[in-house]
N, C-alpha and C positions, 0 to 999 in steps of 0.2 A: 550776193553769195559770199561765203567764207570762206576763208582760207583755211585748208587741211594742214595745221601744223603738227601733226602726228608724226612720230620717227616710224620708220616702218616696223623694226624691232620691239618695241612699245605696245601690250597688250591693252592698255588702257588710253580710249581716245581722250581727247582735250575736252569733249562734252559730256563724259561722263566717267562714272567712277567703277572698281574693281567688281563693286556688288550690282551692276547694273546688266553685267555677262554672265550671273545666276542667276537662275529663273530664282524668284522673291516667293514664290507661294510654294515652291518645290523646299528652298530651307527653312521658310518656315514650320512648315510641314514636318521635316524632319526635327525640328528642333523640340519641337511639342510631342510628337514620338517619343524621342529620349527621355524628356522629363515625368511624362505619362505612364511611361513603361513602368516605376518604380511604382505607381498607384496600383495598377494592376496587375502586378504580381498576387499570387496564390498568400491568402492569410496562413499565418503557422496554424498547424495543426491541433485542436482542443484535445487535450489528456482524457482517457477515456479512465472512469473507475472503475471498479468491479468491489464487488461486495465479495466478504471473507468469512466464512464464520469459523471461529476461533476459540473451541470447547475439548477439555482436557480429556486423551482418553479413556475410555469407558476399564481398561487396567487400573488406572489409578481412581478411577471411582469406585470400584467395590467394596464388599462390606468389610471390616476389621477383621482380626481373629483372635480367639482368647490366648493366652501366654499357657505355656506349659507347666505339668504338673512340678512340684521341687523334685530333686535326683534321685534317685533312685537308694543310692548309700545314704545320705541324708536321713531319706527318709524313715528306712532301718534302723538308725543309728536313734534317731528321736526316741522318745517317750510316746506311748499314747498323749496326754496332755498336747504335746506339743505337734505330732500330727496330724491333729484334729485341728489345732491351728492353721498347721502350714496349708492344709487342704481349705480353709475356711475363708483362709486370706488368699490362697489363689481362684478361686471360686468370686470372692466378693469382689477381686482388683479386676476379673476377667470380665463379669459381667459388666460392670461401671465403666466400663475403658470401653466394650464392643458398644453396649448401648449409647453411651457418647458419638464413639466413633461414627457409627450408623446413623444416629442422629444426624450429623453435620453432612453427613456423607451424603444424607437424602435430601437436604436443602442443596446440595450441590446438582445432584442430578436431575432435582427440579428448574434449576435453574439452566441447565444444557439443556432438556429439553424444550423450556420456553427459547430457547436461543434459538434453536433447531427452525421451530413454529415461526420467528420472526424471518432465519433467513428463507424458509421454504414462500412466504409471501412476498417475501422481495422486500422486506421494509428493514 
């Protein structure tokens, strides 16, 4: 038999060591917990998109409008000759300016409506 050379005050006998008075599978245990934990935390969250559709409004797509006749004093003031002009040339700038205008204007709001059509399908 051996001799107990243990102090009494002395938590750790001569045969063995500090980790031998924790249970070994209990810190284990915890030990694998704590480093585990960091795995299984919740992934961040995926950004959700949403579709926008993004078409000018239907105010600034309207048709042009022709420019006003010359003034009134002007007008009086002219010459036949020359009021037959001024009327010729506000006539001829107004037409060429709205049908341009409207020209473009209708490639535009062909083009919102095909926007329209793609967002209403989702694509």
């Amino acid at each position: 038999m051996r001799e107990n050379t243990m102090k009494p005050d002395c938590p750790i006998s001569s045969e063995g060591t500090a980790m031998s008075t924790i249970n070994s599978p209990v810190l284990i245990f915890a030990v694998s917990a704590l480093l585990l934990s960091g795995c299984a935390s919740a992934p961040p969250a995926a950004p959700i998109y949403k579709t926008v559709l993004i078409a000018p409004d239907d105010n600034l797509l309207g048709d042009c409008t022709v420019g006003a006749p010359p003034g009134q004093e002007a007008y009086k003031a002219a010459s036949m000759k020359q009021r037959e002009e001024m009327l010729v040339d506000v006539i001829d700038k107004g037409y060429r300016n709205a049908f341009l205008c409207n020209e473009r204007w209708q490639k535009v709001r062909q083009w919102k409506l095909l926007e329209m059509k793609n967002y209403q399908q989702g694509g």
